[in-house]
Structure formats: structure tokens, C-alpha cells
N, C-alpha and C positions, 0 to 999 in steps of 0.2 A: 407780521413776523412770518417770514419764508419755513418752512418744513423741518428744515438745516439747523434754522436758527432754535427752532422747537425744541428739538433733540438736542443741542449742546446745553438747553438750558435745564430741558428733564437731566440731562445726564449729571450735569453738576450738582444737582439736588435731591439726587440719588434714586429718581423715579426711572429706572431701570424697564418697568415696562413701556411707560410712557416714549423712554427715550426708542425705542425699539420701534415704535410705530412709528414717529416723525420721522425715523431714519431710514425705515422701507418705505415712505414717502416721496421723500425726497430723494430716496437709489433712481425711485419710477420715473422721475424726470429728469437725472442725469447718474445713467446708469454706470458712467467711465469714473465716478467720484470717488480718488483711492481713499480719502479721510475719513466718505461719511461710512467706506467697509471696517474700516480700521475702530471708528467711532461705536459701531453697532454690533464689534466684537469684541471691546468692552465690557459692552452693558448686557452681551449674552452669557459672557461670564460672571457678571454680579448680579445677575436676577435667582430670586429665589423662586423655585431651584433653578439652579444655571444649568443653562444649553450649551456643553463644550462643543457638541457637534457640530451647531451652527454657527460656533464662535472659531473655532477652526477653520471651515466651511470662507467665512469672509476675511480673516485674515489673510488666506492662501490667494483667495480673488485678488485681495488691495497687494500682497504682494509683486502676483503678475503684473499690475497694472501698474506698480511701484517702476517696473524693471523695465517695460515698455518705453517711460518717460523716461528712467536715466537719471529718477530724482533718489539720491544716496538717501537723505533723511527720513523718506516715507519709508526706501524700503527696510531701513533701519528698522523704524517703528513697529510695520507691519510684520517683519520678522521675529520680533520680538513678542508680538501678540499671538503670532503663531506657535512659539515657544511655550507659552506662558498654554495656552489651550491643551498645546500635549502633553504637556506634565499633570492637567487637572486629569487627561483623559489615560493616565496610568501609562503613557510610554515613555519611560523616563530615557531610554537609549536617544530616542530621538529630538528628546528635550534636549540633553545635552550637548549633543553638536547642533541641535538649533541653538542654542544658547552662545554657542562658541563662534558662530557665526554673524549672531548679533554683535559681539566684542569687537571682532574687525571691522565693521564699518563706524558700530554707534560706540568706543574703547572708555566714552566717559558718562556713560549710562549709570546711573546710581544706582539701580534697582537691581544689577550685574551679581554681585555680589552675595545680595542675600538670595537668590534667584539657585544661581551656583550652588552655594551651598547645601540648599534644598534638595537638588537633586544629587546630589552625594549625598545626602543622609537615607534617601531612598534606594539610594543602588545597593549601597551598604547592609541594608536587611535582606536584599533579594537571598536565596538559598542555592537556587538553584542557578547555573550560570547561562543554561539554557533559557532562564525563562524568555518568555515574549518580550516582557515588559524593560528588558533590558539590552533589547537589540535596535539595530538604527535601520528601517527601512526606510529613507524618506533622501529626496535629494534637493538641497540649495535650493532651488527655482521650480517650486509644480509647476504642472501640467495645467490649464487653465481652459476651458473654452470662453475665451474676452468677445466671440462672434454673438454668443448669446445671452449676453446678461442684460441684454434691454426683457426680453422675453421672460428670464428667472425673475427680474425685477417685477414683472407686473403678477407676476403667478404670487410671488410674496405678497405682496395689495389684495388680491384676492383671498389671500389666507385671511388676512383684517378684518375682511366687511362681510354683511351678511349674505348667507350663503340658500335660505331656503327656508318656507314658509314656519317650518320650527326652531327658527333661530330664535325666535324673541322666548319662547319658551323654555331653551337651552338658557339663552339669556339670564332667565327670569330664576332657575334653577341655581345655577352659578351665583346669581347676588344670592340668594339665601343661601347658600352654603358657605359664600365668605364670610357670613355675618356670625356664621356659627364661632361660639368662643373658642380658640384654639391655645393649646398646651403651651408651657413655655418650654423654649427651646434647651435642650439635655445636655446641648454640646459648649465643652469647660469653656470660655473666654472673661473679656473684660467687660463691664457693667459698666462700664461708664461711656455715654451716648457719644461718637470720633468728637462731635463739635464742641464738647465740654470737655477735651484732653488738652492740656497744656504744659508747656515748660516752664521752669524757673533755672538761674544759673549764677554761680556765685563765684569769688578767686580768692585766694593766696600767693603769697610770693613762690609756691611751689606745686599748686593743683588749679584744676578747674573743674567745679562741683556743678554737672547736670542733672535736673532732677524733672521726673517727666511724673505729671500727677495723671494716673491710670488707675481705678480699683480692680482688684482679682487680676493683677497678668499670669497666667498658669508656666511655672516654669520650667514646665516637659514640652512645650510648645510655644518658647519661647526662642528668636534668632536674633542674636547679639554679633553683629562685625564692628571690633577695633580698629583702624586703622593709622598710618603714619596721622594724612593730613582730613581723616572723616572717620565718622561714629555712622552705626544705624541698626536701629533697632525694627523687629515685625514680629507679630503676635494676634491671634483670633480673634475677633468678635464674639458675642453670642448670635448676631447675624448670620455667621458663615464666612464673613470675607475677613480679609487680613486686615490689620494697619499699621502704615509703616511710618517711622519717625528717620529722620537722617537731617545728617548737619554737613555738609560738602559742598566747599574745602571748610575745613574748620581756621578758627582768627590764625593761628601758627600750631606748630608740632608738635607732636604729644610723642610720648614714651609709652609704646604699650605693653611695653614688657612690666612696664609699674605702673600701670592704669588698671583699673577692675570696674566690676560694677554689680550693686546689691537688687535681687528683687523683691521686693516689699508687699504685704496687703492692700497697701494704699498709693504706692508710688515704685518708678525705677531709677533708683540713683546710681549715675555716674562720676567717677572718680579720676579722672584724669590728669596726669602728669605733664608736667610741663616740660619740654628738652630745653626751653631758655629758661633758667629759674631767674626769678623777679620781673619779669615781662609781663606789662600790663595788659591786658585783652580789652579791646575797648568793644568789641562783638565778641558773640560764639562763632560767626559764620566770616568767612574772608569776603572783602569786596569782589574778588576776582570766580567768577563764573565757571564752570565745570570742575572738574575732578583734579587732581595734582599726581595721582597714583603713578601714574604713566611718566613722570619726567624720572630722564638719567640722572645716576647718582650726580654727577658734578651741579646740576643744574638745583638739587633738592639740597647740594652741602652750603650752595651762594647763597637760594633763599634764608635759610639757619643765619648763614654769616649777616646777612642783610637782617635781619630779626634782631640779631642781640646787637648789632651796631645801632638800629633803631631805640633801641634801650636804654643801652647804656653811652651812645654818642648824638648830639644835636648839629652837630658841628655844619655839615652839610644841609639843613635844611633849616634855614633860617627861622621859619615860621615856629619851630619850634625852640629855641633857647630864651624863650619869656623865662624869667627868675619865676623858680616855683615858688605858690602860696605855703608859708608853715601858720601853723595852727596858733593864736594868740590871743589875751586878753586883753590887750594894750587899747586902752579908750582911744588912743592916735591911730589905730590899724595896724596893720601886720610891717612887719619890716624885712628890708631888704638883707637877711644873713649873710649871706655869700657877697654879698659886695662890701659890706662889715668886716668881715674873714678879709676877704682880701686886701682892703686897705691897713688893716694890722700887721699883718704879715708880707708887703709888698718889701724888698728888698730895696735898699737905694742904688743909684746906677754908679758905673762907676765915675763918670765925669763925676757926680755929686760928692764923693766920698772924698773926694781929694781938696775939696773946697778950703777955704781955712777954718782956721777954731772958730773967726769972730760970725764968720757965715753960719758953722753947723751950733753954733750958739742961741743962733737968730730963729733954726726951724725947725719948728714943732711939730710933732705927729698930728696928723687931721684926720678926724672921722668923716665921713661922707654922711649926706645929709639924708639918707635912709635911717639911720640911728636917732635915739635921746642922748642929750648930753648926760643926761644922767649916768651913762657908762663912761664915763673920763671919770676917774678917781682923783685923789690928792696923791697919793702913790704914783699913780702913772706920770702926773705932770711932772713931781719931784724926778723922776725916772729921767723923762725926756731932756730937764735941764741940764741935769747932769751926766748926761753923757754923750757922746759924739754920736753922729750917726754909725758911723763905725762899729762901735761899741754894739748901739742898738741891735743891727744887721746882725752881731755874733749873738745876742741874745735870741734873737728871734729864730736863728739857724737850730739851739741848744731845743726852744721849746719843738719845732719842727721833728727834732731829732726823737725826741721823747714822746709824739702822738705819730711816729712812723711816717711823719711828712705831710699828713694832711693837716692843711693850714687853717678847718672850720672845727675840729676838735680844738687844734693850739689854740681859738680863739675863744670858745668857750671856757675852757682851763682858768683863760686867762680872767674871763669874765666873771667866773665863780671865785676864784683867789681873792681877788679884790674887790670884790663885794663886800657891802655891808652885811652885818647880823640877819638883818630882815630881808633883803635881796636874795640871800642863801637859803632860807628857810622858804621862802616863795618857789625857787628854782627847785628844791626837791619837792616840796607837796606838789603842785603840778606836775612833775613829771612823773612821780611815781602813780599818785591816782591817777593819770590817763594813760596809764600804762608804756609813757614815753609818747604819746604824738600830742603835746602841749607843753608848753615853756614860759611862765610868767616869771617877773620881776619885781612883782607888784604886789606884795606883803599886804595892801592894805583890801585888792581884790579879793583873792585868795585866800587868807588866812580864817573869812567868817565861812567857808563853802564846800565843796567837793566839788572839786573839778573831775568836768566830765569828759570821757573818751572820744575823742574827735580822728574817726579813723578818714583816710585820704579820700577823694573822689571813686569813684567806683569800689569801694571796699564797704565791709559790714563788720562790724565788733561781734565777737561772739565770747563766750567765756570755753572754757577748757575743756573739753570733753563733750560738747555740742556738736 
């Protein structure tokens, strides 16, 4: 494994000093490397204690070296890490037009945001307007000598390695001193180690509940951005370094004017409103890659419109108008409602209505064979005999009229009316103990048990005030 390869792998595993030495390594043998400057400004920033200076220091290099090639994304990067150094190093003026710099090239940067705000929270206590720390000396594109960085690079190397017959002494000095026990750290964060922090997330037909398990998040030092289509949260360590949670683009669009969010001893829950009420989230996060902030309103009102037509319409996308599953006891399996519903309630055409008497004598309402016969009553057939389809048609227009047009209420109505003793008394205990998502008919299941709450696919039962 190459020097490069070294240091990306310290770096991800948070060995900060490690990753420092692979990476003035590997400068020494290709000293033009804008990623591995970018890379090792970094880990100058998260080592304890951080090196802003030299974490500056390379940022400014990999930016020059960004702009020479014409490559938009490093210099992006690179500017960004140079933002990020000047803020650690108290010049907030210059953070923030570094910062606003960043925006125009890199516009769908996540980390923009809470970044931003940071340095408003800072400017905002300065006192004086004169101070330093709130003015911009710094221009777009340093000053760079790129003639000598093979030279600076070997001079770093030589910082590394031993230097003089009292090194191993120095050496030797330094291990016992590390070894010595040291204090635990004073400054307020979370206790819980990043790689044991986790989410959970849950819905309603009118929220979506994020819950982020954290212990201790201190909440004077805590940065919360709402957004249309993303959340994100950042808050301390006891380490020193920050950590940041974000979810962008989020599945669809939140309301945050009625979104909030509580912080706990144990956890930070999120509360988020929905702009499409009853729209199922089948993720937190959209399939679709980058930020959404940035699009014009017209382009953010289609998405919406496409969201709740997704919802509440299949029509266009065939894969989806499968007949949904309802909840059932039926030892046969679940049945088809809706094609039920609608054969009860289908109107006759008109050619048919004009037929003669000995015709509309002859034809009988049919169930579709998603049903039990056991829903044709003695009633109903009497019904159908005696009366023309005509007749029928005005009956079924009447119950229409009375459930507001929807033809799977008419049909339960209908189902419940003409039930038996036992049929009726199964149809309410089922639906009431499962709080309505269960419908039995089956007096003989039912009646020795408590039927239990069967809530839909991605949902959870909770009781009231949970």
C-alpha cells in the first residue's frame, strides 16, 4: 500500500496523526498532489490540538494548484477547507466571504449552511466594529510559490525523521509522558463515541418523527437548520471536533414553519411536518443526489404537484395500481374490496336497460369471484328478482347519494344491513379493537379473542400520548 493510500486510510479511522505523516510522504514524491494538500488539511484540523496554521498553510497550496488545472471541484473543496481554517483561526471576516465563495462554485454543499451560520453567530458578539477579527483581508486566489513545493515538501520529511543523536532520548522522554494518565476533557459535548450515534425514524399521516440517539447534546452549542427539502444538525464532542448529522434532499417536503425539534439527555428528536398530508415516505432521504434548495419556485411547486399526484393517483404508472392488501381473518386470504365495491355498484349501460322485461328477468347481479358467496343474502336475491335493472340502477344511484358517492362505503352499508346477527357483531369487534385496520365476518373466529391492531406496511401502532 502506496503512502496516499496510507493516509486515506489513517484518515478515515481518525488517526489524525498517522494520517499526517503518510501524507507529507506521499507530498515528497508528488509534490503537485492538490487532494493529498486538501487531504492533510483535514487531519491538521482534527488532530489534537489542531494546527490551524498549517491547515491553512495547505489548503491555500491545493487551492493554487486547484486553479492552475481549471479543476472547478477541487477548487471548490479546497476553498472550503481554507474557509473552514479561518474561522478556527478567529477571522471571521474572512471566513465569510471565503465562505460565500465557496457557495458559487460548490451551491449544493451540505455543510454551507451550518458553516454560515456559525460565522453569524460570531460576528454578532464582536463589540467593537473595528475589530480584527471581523474584517476581510484575504483575496479569492493566494499568492502561492507552486516553483517550490518539491523543496517545502522534503523539508516537511525531514521534520518526521530523526534529526540528532538525542532523538531517541527525546524519543524515549515523549513515550513516558504519553503514558502519563491524563485528565478527562472539561469541555461540555456528547458522550456517546460518533460510531455508536444513530438514527431511528417513524410517520404519520401528518409528521415524520426523527430521532437521533446522542447522550449529553449541550444545548448552547448546539446548530439546528430546518429546511424546505433537508434537516442538519452539529454539536461538540468531548474530543474537540464537531458532529454533524444531515439528511439531503429529504423523501418530500416538510413545513417548517410547523416542524420543531426537542433536545433530550438521551436523544434529539425531530418533528417534522409534512406539506403532503397522508404521503407515505418510503425513505428519510430522496433517491435523487444533491441539495434541491437552489431550484425556482415553479420547478419546487411541480415537484409538490408530482408528490401528492404520486399519492393520491396510480394512474400513470402502472406498476403501481396492484389492489392494495386490507387486513383479514378470512382462513380463504384477503379479498379483493374494491372490485367487490365496484361490481355492486357498477351501473347498467344503456343498450342494457332498454332490454325487455323477459331479458332483465333473466339477469342477476354477480359477484366477482374475489368474494365468498356468503355475502349474497336471501334479501338481496329477493331484491334482484324483483325488480328490473332499471329499478336496481335507481337504487344504487339513492345509496351513492347517501355515502356522498363513494361506492366502497355504499358497499359496506350494504354489507352490514344485510348481514346476519353474527356477521354484525364480528364486523364491530374487529373493527373496533383494532382500532379500524381489521374487518372480519367471521363471528366464529373472532368472537372467542381480541383482535389485534394491524397497522399498514411501514407504520407502527402506538397508543395516545406516546
Amino acid at each position: 500500500m502506496d503512502a496516499a493510500a496510507k493516509g486515506a486510510t489513517a484518515l478515515t479511522a481518525k488517526d489524525y496523526s498517522g494520517a499526517i505523516s503518510h501524507y507529507t510522504t506521499a507530498l515528497s514524491q508528488n509534490p503537485q498532489a492538490v487532494d493529498y494538500y486538501i487531504k492533510r488539511s483535514t487531519a491538521y484540523t482534527r488532530i489534537q490540538p489542531p494546527q490551524y496554521n498549517e491547515a491553512l498553510s495547505d489548503a491555500e497550496t491545493a487551492l493554487a494548484l486547484a486553479r492552475k488545472r481549471q479543476k472547478r471541484e477541487l477548487i471548490g473543496q479546497a476553498q472550503l477547507r481554507r474557509a473552514i481554517s479561518l474561522f478556527s483561526l478567529e477571522r471571521y471576516g474572512d471566513a465569510k466571504v471565503c465562505f460565500e465563495w465557496v457557495k458559487k462554485i460548490l451551491p449544493k454543499e451540505t455543510q454551507l449552511g451550518i458553516w454560515e451560520k456559525k460565522v453569524e453567530a460570531k460576528q454578532s458578539i464582536l463589540e467593537d466594529e473595528n475589530d480584527e477579527r471581523g474584517k476581510v483581508a484575504i483575496e479569492e486566489f493566494p499568492v502561492v510559490d507552486l516553483e517550490g513545493l518539491g523543496a517545502r515538501a522534503q523539508r516537511d520529511v525531514a521534520k518526521t525523521q530523526p534529526s540528532g543523536p538525542d532523538t531517541n532520548k527525546d524519543t524515549e522522554t515523549k513515550s513516558i509522558a504519553e503514558k502519563q494518565p491524563k485528565e478527562p476533557p472539561k469541555e461540555s459535548g456528547v458522550t456517546t463515541v460518533p460510531s455508536k450515534i444513530r438514527h431511528d425514524w417513524y410517520q404519520n399521516a401528518d409528521f415524520v418523527f426523527v430521532t437521533l440517539l446522542a447522550k449529553g447534546v449541550p444545548k448552547e452549542k448546539v446548530s439546528v437548520e430546518l429546511r424546505e427539502h433537508a434537516i442538519s444538525i452539529s454539536f461538540p464532542l468531548v474530543t474537540g471536533t464537531d458532529y454533524s448529522f444531515d439528511l439531503d434532499p429529504l423523501f418530500a417536503p416538510i413545513d417548517t414553519d410547523s416542524s420543531s425539534y426537542s433536545i433530550l439527555p438521551s436523544k434529539v428528536e425531530f418533528k417534522l411536518k409534512k406539506v403532503t398530508i397522508g404521503q407515505k415516505w418510503s425513505t428519510l432521504e430522496s433517491m435523487t443526489s444533491g441539495s434541491i434548495d437552489d431550484r425556482p419556485k415553479t420547478a419546487s411547486t411541480s415537484t409538490d404537484a408530482a408528490s401528492k399526484s404520486a399519492v393520491f393517483s396510480t394512474s400513470s404508472n402502472p406498476s403501481l395500481n396492484s389492489t392494495p392488501s386490507y387486513p383479514t381473518s378470512s382462513k380463504s386470504g384477503p379479498k379483493n374490496w374494491d372490485k367487490v365495491a365496484a361490481d355492486l355498484t357498477r351501473k347498467p349501460k344503456p343498450s342494457q336497460s332498454t332490454n325487455s322485461n323477459h331479458d332483465s328477468a333473466r339477469t342477476e347481479p354477480k359477484i366477482s369471484d374475489g368474494t365468498d358467496s356468503s355475502f349474497t343474502t336471501d334479501s338481496n336475491n329477493e331484491t334482484a328478482k324483483g325488480q328490473t335493472q332499471e329499478d336496481q340502477a335507481e337504487c344504487i344511484d339513492e345509496d351513492e347519494d347517501e355515502d356522498g358517492g363513494d361506492p366502497v362505503n355504499g358497499f359496506f352499508r350494504k354489507l352490514f344491513k344485510n348481514a346476519d346477527p353474527d356477521t354484525k357483531r364480528a364486523m364491530m369487534k374487529s373493527y373496533q379493537e383494532s382500532n379500524g385496520t381489521a374487518l372480519s365476518t367471521n363471528w366464529s373466529d373472532v368472537g372467542s379473542k381480541k383482535v389485534e391492531v394491524t397497522p399498514p406496511d411501514g407504520m407502527i401502532s402506538k397508543k395516545w400520548g406516546e
